[in-house]
N, C-alpha and C positions, 0 to 999 in steps of 0.2 A: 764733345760728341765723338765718340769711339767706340769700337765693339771686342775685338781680340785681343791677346798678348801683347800685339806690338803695342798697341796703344795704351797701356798700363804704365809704363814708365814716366809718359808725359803727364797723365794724371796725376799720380803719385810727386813730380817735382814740383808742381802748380800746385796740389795740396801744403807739402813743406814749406813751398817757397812763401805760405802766408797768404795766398789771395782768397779771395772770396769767390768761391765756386755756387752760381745760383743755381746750377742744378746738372746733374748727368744725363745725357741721352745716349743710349746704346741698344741695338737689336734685340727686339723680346727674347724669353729663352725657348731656343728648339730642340727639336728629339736628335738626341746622339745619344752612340754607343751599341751594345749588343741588344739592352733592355726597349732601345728608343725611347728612352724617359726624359722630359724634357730640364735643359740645361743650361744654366745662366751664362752669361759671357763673362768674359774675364774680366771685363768692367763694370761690369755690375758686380761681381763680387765683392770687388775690391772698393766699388764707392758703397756697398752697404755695410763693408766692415769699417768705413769711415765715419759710417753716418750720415752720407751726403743724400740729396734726395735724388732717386733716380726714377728718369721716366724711360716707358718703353714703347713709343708708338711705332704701329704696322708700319705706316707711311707718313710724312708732313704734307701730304696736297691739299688737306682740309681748311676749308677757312678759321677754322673751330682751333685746330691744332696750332697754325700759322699765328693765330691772336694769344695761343695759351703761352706761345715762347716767347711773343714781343711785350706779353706784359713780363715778364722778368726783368727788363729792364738793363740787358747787361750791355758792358763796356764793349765785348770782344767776344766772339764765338772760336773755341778752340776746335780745332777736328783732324782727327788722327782714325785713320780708317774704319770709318763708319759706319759703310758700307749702305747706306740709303741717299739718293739723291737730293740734294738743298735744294726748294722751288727760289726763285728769288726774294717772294718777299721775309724767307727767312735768312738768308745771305743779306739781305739789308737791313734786318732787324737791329743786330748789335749796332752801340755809336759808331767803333771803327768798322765793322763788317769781321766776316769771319778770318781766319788764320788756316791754314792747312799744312803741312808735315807730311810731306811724300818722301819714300827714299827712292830717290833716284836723283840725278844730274840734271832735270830738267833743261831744256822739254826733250829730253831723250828716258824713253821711259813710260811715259807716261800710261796710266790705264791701272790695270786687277795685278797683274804680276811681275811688276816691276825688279824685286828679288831675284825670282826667280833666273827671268828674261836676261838678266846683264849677266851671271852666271855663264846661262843655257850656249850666247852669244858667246863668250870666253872674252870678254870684259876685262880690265886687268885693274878698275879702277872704277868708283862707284862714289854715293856720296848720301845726303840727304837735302834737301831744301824745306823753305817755309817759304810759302807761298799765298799773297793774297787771293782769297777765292772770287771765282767769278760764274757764269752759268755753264761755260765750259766743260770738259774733260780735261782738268788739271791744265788749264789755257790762264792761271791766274798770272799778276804781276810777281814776282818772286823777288822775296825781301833778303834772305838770309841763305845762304847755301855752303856747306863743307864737305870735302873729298877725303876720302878714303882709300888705301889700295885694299884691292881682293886678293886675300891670298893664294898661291897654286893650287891647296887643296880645300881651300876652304869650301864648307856646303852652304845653302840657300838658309840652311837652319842657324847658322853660326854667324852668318851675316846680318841673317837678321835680327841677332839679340843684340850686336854690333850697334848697327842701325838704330834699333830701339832708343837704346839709352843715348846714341849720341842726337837723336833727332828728340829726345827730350831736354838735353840741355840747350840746343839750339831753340828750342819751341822760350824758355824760359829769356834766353834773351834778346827773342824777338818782342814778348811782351813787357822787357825789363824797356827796350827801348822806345815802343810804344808807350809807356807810361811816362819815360821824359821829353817825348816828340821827336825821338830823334831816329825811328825807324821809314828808312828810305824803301823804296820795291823798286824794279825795273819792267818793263814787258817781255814775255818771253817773246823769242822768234816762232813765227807760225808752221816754220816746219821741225820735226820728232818726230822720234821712234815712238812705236806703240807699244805696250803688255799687253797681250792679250791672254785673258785665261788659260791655264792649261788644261790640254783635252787628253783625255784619256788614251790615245791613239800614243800620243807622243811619250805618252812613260814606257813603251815595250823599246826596247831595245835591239838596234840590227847593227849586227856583231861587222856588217861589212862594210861600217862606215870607219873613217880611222879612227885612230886609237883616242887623239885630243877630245874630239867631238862628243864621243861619248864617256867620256873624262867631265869634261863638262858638261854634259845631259844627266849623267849622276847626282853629279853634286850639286846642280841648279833645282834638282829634284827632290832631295834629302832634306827633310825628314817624309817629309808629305811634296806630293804622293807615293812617290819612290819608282824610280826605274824599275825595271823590271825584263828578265827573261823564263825560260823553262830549261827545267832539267828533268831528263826519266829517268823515275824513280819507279822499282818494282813494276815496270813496264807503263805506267804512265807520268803522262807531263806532270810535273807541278813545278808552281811559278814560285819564283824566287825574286825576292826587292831587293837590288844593289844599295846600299846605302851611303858606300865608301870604297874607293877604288885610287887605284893611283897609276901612275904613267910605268911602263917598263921596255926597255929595246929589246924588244924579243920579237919574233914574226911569224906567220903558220898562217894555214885554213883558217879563215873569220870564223869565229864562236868554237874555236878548239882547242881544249886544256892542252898547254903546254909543259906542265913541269907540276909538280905534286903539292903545288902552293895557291891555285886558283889563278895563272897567270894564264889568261884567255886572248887569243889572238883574234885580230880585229885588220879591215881593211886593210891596214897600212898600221903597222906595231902592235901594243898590245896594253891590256890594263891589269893588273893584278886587282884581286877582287881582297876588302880590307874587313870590308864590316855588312853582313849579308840579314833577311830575315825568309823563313821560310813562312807558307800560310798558317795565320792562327798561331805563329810562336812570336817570341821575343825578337828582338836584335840580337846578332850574336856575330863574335869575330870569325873569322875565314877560317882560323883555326878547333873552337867549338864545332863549327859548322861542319869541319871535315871526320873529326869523330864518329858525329851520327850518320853522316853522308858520305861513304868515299867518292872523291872523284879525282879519277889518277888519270895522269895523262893520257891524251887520247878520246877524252869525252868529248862531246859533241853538245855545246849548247845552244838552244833555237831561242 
């Protein structure tokens, strides 16, 4: 049971590794893009280029629904962000119950934006866990868990291909161990941190916070949604997505070009701007970007 990118990897190892998959569940496909045409998930992709059967239901609360997956019959429910809530009598369907794949240090983390959030925080070390599920919000017993450092500049994007793959080899020997009985879980402690979604509010950027902070508000942000400020351009605003930034000792007025490199001062020091996208174009580097845009020192960004 999984829906996005992250969750492809672990598919893909439980495919190789030889098991018997009775069946794929992942979120119907929705309207994205410019056309709003609707669009499979990354797991349905990838399980009908397998050949696996895949189901898409709205919701499981149905009693209809809840019988159609306990007749399968399976050992073990996998689920790597799914993104629909398990009532319990499908958490108790499988013989063992389900398995779950969070990336985060559990219970620190827990919730929709876990990536994101340990970034955002300036984090300096992250991890993934397997976790037995339970009716909770990621409240299960957790079986398997490994750490990771976050690197200085690394983004939310890069973390999480990180993540990905190492939270599918961990998914492989959680069930390698359950199949010889020898996977143990522990309870988590009842108190954690939470992810909560990111809102909209929080990807605008205010250049008078210091310079870390929004060092880490970039790249906890990157690729999606993307921080974001303004520049006037031909006399008005348009917004620009930071994508990549890095730390510099430099100091000045918050939100004002410094030097002829995109080194923008900030409450307290400064970030050099690395990898920027304006509306409607590509990504492009600071330096692309200053080609078609001068901005010489002394600009003033809101």
């Amino acid at each position: 049971m999984g829906t996005p990118d992250f969750a492809v990897p672990t598919l893909a190892a439980l495919f190789d590794s030889g098991y018997d998959i009775a069946a794929v569940y992942t979120q119907p496909p929705r309207a994205a893009g410019r056309g709003m045409s609707l669009r499979k998930s990354a797991v349905q992709v990838f399980a009908e280029a397998a050949n696996m059967e895949v189901r898409v239901p709205e919701r499981l609360k149905s009693a209809e629904e809840q019988e159609r997956f306990r007749a399968l019959g399976v050992d073990v429910g996998v689920v790597v962000a799914y993104g629909l809530i398990l009532p319990k009598p499908i958490l108790d369907a499988p013989g063992h119950g389900c398995l779950n794949l969070h990336p985060s240090l559990l219970p620190d983390w827990r919730g929709a934006a876990p990536i994101n959030r340990a970034i955002m925080a300036g984090d300096t070390e992250t991890g993934v866990s397997i976790m037995r599920m339970d009716e909770g919000l990621d409240t299960g017993s957790v079986c398997l868990i490994e750490r990771v450092p976050i690197e200085p500049d690394e983004t939310a994007g890069e973390l999480h291909d990180r993540l990905a793959l190492l939270g599918a080899r961990l998914m492989i020997e959680a069930i390698d161990a359950l199949e010889q009985g020898k996977l143990t879980c522990w309870p988590q402690p009842e108190q954690g941190s939470y992810a909560e979604k990111i809102t909209h509010a929080e990807a605008r950027l205010n250049f008078r916070a210091p310079a870390h902070q929004l060092h880490d508000r970039i790249r906890g942000l990157s690729p999606h949604p993307g921080a974001w400020c303004e520049i006037e351009l031909n006399g008005k605003p348009e917004r620009i997505k930071v994508l990549r930034a890095t730390l510099v000792e430099q100091d000045g007025a918050p939100g004002t070009v410094l030097d002829d490199n995109l080194a923008i001062a900030c409450g307290k020091g400064a970030i050099r701007l690395i990898e920027v996208q304006r509306a409607g174009k590509r990504p492009m580097t600071a330096e692309e970007f200053l080609h078609g845009v001068p901005t010489p020192k002394g600009t003033v960004l809101t």
